[in-house]
C-alpha positions as MATLAB code, in Angstrom:
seq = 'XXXXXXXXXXXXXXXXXXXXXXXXXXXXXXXXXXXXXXXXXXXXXXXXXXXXXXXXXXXXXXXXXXXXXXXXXXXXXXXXXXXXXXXXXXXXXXXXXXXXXXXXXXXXXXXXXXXXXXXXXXXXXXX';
ca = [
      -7.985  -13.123   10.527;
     -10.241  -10.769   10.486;
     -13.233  -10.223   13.047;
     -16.253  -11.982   12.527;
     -19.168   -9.233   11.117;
     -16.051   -6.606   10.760;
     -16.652   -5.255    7.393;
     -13.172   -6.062    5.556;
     -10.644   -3.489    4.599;
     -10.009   -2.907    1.268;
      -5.989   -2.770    0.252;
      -4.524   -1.260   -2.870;
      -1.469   -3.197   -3.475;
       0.897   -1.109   -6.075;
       3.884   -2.977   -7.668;
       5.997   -2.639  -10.745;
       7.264   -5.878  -10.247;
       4.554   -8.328  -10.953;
       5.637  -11.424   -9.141;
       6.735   -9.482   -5.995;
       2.864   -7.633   -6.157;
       1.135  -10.385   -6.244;
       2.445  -12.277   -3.496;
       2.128   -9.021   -1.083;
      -1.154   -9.109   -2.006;
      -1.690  -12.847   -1.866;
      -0.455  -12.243    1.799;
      -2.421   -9.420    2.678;
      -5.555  -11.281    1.486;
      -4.811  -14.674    3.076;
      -5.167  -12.292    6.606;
      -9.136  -11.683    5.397;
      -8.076   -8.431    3.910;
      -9.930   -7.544   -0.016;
      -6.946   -6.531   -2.081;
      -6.965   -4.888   -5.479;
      -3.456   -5.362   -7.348;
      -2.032   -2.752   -9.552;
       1.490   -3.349  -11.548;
       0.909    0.132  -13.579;
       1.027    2.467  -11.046;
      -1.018    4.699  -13.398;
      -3.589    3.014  -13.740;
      -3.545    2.892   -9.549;
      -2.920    6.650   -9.185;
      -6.261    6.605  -11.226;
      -8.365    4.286   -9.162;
      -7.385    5.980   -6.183;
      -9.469    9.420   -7.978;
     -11.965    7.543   -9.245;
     -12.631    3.919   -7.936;
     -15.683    3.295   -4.816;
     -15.478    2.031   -2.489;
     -11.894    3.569   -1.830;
      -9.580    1.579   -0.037;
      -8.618    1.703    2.999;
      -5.153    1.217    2.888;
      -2.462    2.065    0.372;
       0.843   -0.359    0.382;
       2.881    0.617   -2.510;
       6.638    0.183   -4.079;
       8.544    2.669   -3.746;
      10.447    3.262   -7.424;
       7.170    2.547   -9.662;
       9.472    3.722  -12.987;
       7.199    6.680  -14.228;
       6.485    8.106  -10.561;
       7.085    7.113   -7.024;
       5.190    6.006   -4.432;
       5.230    9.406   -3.020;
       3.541   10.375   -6.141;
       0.436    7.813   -5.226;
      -0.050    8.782   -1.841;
      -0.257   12.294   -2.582;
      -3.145   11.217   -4.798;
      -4.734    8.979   -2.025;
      -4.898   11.558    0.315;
      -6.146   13.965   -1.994;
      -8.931   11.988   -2.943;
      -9.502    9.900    0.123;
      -9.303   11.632    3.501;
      -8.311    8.785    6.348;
      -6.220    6.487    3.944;
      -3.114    4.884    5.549;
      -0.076    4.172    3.486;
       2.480    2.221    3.966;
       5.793    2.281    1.389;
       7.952   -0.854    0.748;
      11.423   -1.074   -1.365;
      14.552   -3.049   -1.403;
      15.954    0.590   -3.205;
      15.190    3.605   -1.794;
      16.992    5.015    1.583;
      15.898    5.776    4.859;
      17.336    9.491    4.271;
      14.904    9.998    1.607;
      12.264    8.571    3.099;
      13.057   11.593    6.016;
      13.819   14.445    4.241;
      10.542   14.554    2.262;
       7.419   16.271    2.720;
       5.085   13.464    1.770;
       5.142   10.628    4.565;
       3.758    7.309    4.935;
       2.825    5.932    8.239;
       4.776    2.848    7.601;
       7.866    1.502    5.700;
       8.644   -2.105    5.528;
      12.256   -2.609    3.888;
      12.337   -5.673    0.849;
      12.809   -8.127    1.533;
      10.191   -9.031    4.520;
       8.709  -11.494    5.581;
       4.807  -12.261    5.728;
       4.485  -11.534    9.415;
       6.466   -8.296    9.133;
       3.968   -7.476    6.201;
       1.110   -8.560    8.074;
       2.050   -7.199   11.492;
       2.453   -3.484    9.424;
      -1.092   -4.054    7.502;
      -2.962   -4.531   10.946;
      -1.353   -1.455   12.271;
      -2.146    0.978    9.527;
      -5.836   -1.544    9.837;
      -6.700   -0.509   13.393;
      -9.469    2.430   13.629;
];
């Protein structure tokens, strides 16, 4: 959990797959984390221009059907200097992951389990 009087990160959870996104964000959350779950990455490569506060941390799917999550943290990081992103998928591979420009600081390969996703969450957390 988190600290007592430590203001609470704020985690954009981005998942085509409905059922999978909301129980990474249910487990994000249930470690005192505020999450904000999107399904239409779209509509979360648009909060990340526009909402406030920003979040803190981006943890997104990888294949997201119109765009990747590539796509989104190129947007976060444009619009929100200091985010930290993490990318999870059961699909894409590791070589793809390398050989592009855009990185994340984390990847956590589906499926995981809640500890792996937590233990990844409070690294990309720490200040």
């Amino acid at each position: 959990m988190s600290a007592p009087g430590k203001v609470k990160k704020l985690v954009y959870v981005v998942d085509d797959n409905p059922l999978l996104g909301q129980v990474t964000a249910q487990i994000i959350g249930s470690d005192g984390y505020e999450t904000r779950f999107f399904t239409d990455p779209l509509k979360a490569r648009e909060a990340l221009r526009v909402d406030r506060p920003s979040p803190d941390i981006l943890v997104t799917d990888f294949d997201l059907g119109p765009i990747v999550g590539f796509d989104l943290i190129e947007t976060a990081r444009e619009h929100i200097p200091g985010i930290r992103c993490m990318i999870v998928s059961g699909t894409v591979q590791p070589q793809i992951l390398a050989n592009h420009p855009t990185r994340a600081e984390k990847f956590l390969p589906k499926p995981f389990k809640a500890d792996e996703l937590l233990a990844c969450v409070g690294e990309l957390a720490k200040d």
